[in-house]
C-alpha positions in Angstrom: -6.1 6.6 -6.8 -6.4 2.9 -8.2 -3.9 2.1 -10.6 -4.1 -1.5 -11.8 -1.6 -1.1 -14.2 1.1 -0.7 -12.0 0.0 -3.1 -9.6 -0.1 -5.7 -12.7 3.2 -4.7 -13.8 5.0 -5.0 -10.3 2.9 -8.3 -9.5 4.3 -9.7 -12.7 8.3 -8.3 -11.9 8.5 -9.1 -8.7 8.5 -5.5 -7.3 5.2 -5.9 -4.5 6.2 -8.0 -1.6 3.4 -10.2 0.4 0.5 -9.9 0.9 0.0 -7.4 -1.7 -0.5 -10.7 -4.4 -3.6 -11.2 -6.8 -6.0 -14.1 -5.2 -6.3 -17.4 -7.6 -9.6 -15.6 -9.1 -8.6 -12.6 -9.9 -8.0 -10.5 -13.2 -5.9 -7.8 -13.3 -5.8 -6.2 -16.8 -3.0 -7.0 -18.8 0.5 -5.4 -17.5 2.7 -3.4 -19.8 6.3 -4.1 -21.0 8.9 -2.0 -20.0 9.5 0.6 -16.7 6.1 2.3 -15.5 6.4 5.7 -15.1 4.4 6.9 -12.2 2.6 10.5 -12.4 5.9 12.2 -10.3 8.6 11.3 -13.0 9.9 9.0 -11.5 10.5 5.5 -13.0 9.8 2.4 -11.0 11.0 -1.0 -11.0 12.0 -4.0 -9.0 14.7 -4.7 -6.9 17.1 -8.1 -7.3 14.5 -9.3 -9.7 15.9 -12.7 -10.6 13.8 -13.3 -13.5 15.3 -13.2 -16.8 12.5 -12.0 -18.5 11.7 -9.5 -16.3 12.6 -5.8 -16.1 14.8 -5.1 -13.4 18.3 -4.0 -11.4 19.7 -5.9 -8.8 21.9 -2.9 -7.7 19.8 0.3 -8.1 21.4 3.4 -7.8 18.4 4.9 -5.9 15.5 2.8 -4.1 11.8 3.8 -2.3 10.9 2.2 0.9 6.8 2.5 1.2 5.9 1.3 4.8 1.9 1.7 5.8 0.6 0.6 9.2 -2.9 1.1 10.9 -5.1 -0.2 13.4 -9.1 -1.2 13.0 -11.3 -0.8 16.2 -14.1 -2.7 15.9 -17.3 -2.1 17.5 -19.4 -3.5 19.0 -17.2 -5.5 21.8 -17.2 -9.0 21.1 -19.3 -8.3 17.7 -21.5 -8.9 15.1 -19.7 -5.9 14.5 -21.3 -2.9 12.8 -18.8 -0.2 13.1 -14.9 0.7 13.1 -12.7 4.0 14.0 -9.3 3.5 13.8 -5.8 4.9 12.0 -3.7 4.7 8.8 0.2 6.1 8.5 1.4 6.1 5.7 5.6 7.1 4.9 8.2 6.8 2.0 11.5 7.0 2.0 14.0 7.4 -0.8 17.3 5.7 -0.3 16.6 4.8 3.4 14.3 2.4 5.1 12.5 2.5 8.7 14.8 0.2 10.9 15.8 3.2 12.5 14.7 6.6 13.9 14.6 9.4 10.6 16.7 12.0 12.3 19.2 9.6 12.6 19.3 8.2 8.7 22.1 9.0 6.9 21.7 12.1 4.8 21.7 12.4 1.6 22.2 15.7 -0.2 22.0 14.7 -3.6 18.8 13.3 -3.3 16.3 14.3 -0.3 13.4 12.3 -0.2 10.5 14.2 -0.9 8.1 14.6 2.1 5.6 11.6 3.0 4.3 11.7 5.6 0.9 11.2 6.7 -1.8 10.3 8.9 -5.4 9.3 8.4 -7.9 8.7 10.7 -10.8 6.0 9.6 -13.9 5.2 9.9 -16.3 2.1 8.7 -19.7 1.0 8.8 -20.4 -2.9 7.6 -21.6 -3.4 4.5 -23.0 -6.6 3.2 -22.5 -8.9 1.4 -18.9 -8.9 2.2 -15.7 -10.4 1.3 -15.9 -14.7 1.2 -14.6 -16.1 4.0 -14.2 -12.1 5.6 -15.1 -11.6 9.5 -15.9 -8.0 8.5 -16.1 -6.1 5.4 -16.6 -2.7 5.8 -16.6 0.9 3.9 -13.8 3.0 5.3 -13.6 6.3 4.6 -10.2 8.0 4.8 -9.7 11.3 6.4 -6.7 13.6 6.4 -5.3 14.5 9.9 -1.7 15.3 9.1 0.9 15.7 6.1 0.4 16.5 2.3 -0.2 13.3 0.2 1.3 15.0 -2.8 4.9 14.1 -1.7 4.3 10.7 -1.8 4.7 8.2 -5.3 3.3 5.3 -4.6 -0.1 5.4 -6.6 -2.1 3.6 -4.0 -2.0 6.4 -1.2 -5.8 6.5 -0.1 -6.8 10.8 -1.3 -8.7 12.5 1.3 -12.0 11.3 2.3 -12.0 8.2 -0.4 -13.8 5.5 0.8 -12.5 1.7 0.0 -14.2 -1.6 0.7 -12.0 -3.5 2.8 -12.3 -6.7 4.6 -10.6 -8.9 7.2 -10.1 -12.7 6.5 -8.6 -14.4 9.3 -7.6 -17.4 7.4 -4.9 -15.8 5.0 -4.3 -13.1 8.1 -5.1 -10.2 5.5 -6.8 -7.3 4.8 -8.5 -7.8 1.6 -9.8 -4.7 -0.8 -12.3 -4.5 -3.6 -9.8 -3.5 -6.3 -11.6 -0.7 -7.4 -14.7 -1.6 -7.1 -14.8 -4.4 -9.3 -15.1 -7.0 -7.1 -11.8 -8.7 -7.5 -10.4 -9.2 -3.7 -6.9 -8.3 -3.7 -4.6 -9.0 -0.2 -3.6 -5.9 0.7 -2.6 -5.4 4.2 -1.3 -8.5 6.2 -2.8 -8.2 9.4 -3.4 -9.6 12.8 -6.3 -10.1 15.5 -6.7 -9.5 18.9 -10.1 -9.3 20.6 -11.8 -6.2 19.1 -8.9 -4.5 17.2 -7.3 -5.3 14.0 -3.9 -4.5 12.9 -2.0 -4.0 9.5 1.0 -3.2 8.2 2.4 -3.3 4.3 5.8 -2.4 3.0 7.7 -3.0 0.1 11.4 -1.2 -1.3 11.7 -0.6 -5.0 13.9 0.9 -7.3 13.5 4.3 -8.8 15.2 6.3 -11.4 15.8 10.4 -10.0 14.7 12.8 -12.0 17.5 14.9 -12.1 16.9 18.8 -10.7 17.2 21.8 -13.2 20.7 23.6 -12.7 
């Protein structure tokens, strides 16, 4: 599910909003030239990029918004911590965002957003050592609960019962994830604390090319 390539290529463009950024150390391999096109047919790239040397539309006819949030509930109370349960959701939307409810988005008949919709729940036990400067670092294994993560494009959806290194750092108020497994620590949730539980949240909007249906 790890695809460093686009992440590169977005990083570079402009297309991956905050905190979803490579830390000072870390070395993505090199990005490619031109649109990415992602394993769905759809083309990617980033919206009101301003750089001139950068690939991009400032008025795409079509956009993605990507919006994940989850919680971490860390046990035991008051730590060292050992263990976490918690939740991941996970929704896209094509030519919409999430400001308001989906019944009551606009519809769009030429081009329904295919279905993305899921829920994981997750689980963690510590794992050492962790993440510099981490509270926790942890193994989290993703599992299923609800929805079909084959409708959604955005090639960093967690499959069913992967398991990702993941860590909290409170002094950049991020989620940080072992790229891979490499060992390169990229932000990739911001998140807050409060006692015992962690939250997260990450979204971004791109644009996307349509692949036009069959007549």
């Amino acid at each position: 599910m790890f695809n460093a390539t686009f992440v590169a290529h977005l990083l570079a463009c402009g297309g991956l909003e905050a905190p979803r950024e490579t830390a000072s150390s870390a070395q993505l391999p090199p990005e490619e030239t031109g649109l990415f096109l992602g394993d769905t047919g759809f083309v990617v790239f980033p919206v009101d990029d301003t750089a001139a040397s950068a690939v991009g539309d400032r008025d795409p006819a079509h956009t993605i918004t990507a919006l994940q949030e989850g919680t971490w509930s860390l046990a035991p109370a008051s730590g060292p911590y050992t263990t976490m349960t918690g939740t991941l959701t996970v929704r896209e939307r094509v030519d919409g965002d999430f400001s308001a409810p989906e019944d009551t988005a606009p519809p769009d008949t030429a081009t329904p957003p295919d279905p993305c919709s899921l829920t994981f729940g997750l689980s963690g036990d510590v794992v050492e050592p962790g993440c510099a400067g981490c509270l926790v670092t942890l193994a989290v294994t993703h599992t299923l609960v609800e929805g079909d993560v084959s409708g959604c494009r955005a090639p960093d959806v967690p499959a069913d019962g992967s398991v990702w290194v993941l860590g909290y750092h409170p002094g950049s108020a991020a989620i940080l994830l072992d790229y891979g497994g490499t060992g390169v620590w990229l932000p990739w949730y911001a998140a807050d604390h409060d006692g015992d539980v962690v939250t997260m949240t990450w979204t971004t909007t791109a644009g996307v090319v349509v692949p036009e249906e069959d007549s």
